[in-house]
N, C-alpha and C positions, 0 to 999 in steps of 0.2 A: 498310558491311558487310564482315564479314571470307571468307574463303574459309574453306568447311567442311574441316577435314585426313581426314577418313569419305570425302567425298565429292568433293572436288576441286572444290566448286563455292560458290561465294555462294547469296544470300538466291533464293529465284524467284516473284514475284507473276504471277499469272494471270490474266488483265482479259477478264471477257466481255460486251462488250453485249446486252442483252436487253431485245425489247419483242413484248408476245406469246407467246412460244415458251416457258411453260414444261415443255411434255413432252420438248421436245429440251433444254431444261435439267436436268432430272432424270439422264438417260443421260451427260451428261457429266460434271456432279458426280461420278455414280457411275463414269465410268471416271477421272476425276480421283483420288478416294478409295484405286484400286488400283495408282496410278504403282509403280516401283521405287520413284523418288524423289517424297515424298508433296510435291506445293508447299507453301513456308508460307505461304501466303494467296491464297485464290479471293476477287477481286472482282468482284462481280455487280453493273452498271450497270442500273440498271431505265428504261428508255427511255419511260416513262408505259404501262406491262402491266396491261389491265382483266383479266386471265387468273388462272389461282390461283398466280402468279407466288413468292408469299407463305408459300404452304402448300410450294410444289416447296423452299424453300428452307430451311424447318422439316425437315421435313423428310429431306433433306440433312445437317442438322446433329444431329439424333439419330442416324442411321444410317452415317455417313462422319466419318474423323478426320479432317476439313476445318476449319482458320479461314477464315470464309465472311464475308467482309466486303459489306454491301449499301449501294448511295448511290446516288440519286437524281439523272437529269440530266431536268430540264422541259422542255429543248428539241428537240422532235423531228430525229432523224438521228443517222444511227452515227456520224459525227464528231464531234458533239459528247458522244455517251457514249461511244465510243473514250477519247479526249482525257480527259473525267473520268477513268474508270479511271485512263488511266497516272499525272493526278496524282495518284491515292489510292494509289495502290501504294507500300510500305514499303521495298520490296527491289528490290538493284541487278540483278537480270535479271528484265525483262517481258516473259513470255511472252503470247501471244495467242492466244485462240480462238473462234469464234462459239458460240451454245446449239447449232447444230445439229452441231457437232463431236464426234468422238468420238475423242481420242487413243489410240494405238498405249502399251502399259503404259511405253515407257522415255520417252517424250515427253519430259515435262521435266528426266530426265536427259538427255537428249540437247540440250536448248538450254543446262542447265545448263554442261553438259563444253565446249562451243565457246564461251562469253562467258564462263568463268570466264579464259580464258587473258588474257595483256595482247593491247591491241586492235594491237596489230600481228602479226595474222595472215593476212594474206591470200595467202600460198604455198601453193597447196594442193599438195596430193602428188599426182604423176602415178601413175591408175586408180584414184583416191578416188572415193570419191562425192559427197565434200566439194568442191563446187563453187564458186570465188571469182568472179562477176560482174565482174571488173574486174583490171587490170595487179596484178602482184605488187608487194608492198611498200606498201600503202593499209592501213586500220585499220578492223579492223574491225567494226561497231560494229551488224550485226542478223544475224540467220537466218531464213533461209524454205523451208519443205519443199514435201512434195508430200500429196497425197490419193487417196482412192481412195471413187465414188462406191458409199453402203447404202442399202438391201439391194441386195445382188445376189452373186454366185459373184465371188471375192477377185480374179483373174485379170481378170474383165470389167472388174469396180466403178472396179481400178487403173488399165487400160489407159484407158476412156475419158475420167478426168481426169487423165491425164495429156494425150493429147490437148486437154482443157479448158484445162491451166494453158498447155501448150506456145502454143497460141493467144493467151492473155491475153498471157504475157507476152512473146512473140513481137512483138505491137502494141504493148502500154505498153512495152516496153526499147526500140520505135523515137523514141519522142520523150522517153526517158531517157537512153540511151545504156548501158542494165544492165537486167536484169531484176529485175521491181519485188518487194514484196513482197504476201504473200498472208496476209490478216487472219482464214482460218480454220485459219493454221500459221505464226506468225510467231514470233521473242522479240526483243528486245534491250537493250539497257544504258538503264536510266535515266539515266544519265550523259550519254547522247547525247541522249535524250529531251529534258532541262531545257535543251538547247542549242540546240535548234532547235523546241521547240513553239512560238516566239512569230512566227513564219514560217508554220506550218502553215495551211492554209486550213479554213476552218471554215463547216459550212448543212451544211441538210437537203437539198442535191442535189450534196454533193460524195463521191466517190471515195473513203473514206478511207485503204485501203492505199495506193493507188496516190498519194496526195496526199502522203501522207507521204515514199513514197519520190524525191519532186519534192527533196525535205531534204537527201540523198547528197548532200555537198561530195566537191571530186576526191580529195583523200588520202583517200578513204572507201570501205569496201567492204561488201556484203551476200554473207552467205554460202550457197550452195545446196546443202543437205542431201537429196539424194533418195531416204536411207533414212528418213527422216522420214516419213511414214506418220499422217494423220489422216482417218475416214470421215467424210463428211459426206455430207448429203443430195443428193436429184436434184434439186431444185424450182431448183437454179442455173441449172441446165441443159432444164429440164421448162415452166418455167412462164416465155409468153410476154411477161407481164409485168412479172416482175424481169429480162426478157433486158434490155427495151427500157429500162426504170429504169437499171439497169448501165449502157447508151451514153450513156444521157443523161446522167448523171452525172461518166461520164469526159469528154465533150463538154463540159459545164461546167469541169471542173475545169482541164480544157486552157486552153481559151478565156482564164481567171484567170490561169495558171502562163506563158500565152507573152504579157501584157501587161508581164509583169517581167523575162520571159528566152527572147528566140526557140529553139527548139530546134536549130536552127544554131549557136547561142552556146553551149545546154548541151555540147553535142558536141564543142565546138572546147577547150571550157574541160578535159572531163573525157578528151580521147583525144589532143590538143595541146600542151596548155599542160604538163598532167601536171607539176605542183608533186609529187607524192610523192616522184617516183624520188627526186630530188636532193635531199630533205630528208633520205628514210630514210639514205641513200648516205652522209649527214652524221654519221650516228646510228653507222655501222658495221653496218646490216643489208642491205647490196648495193644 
């Protein structure tokens, strides 16, 4: 894919898994539909939806100037329709969103504009918002924002996922060594994608943001956006039963991720060893 000279940015495919949820599918379409920047392609993962999954999508397609791509993954669990998504996606920046998402209008310009640039950026500018996870000079190669829980008064909705995210990834950056990324506000490079999905851990009781960001080799960086701005539902937060799914999950995915690499070794490799500096330092970028 070329970069757009309009818009400063490549191709941007938008991957949502869904199973169930088509009313929260509906709403995002529809704020998908009024981006600045319209994506060129919404891919809808149908995760086995007895729901009118079908009709939200129809739709959709009469009523939104959406390429609304639909595929089919039989095997239950957001990892493995994560995963399909990205490989159905046409375009070199893969944005991410859940159905119950509702991006902010500049969304995917905003992933657009930070992964059209070459992946060596991770300098952020001091009193950015633009947050780099990791030493200067890595590449970088996803973004992850923030949220703010609807309905509720804009103020509240924000503050308390932010506390939400501060928490997650407060716990998952201790046994990464970075704060991970977040799969109802994420994008990044297909490029990186086809590099490291054959690594990726895959079931119906794994973690998938947080599994993926297990991927971050040391010259790699994720970048934290916190004007980024996605509403998403309370039930993350509300419902005692997706809490206790969620630990379980990432309790699995741990369990897998430290049979191949203690987290003492992750740590050692990506705040020790630190292969960037000296590589970039080679390159002529400090």
């Amino acid at each position: 894919m070329t970069p757009d000279s309009a818009h400063g940015s490549t191709g941007v495919s938008v991957v949502i898994p869904v199973r169930n949820d088509a009313a929260h599918l509906r709403r995002c379409l529809t704020a998908l539909s009024g981006q600045t920047q319209v994506p060129d392609e919404v891919v809808v993962v149908d995760n086995g939806s007895t729901d009118d999954l079908d009709d939200a999508v129809r739709t959709a397609r009469r009523s939104h100037p959406l390429e609304i791509v639909v595929v089919h993954e039989p095997r239950t669990g957001v990892a493995y329709a994560a995963a399909t998504g990205y490989d159905t996606a046409r375009f070199e920046i893969i944005a991410r969103c859940d159905a119950d998402s509702t991006p902010d209008a500049c969304w995917v310009h905003r992933q657009a504009v930070h992964l059209a640039r070459p992946r060596l950026q991770a300098r952020s500018q001091p009193r950015s918002p633009l947050r780099s996870q990791s030493r200067a000079g890595r590449d970088v190669v996803a973004v992850s924002g923030s949220g703010r829980f609807a309905p509720s008064p804009r103020f509240l909705g924000e503050s308390l996922c932010r506390l939400y995210l501060a928490a997650y990834r407060g716990a998952a950056g201790l046994a990464l060594g970075h704060a991970p990324l977040w799969g109802s506000n994420m994008a990044m490079r297909a490029s990186w994608w086809r590099e490291v999905r054959d690594h990726v851990q895959l079931g119906a009781d794994v973690h998938d943001d947080y599994g993926l960001s297990f991927q971050l080799r040391p010259h790699e960086a994720i970048l934290m956006d916190r004007s980024s701005v996605v509403a998403v539902s309370w039930r993350a937060v509300l419902s005692p039963r997706r809490i206790v799914r969620q630990q379980c999950m990432a309790r699995t995915l741990l369990r897998e991720q430290w049979r191949s690499e203690k987290p003492w070794e992750r740590l050692q490799r990506r705040f020790l060893d630190n292969p960037a500096a000296g590589r970039h330092r080679m390159r002529g970028s400090g």
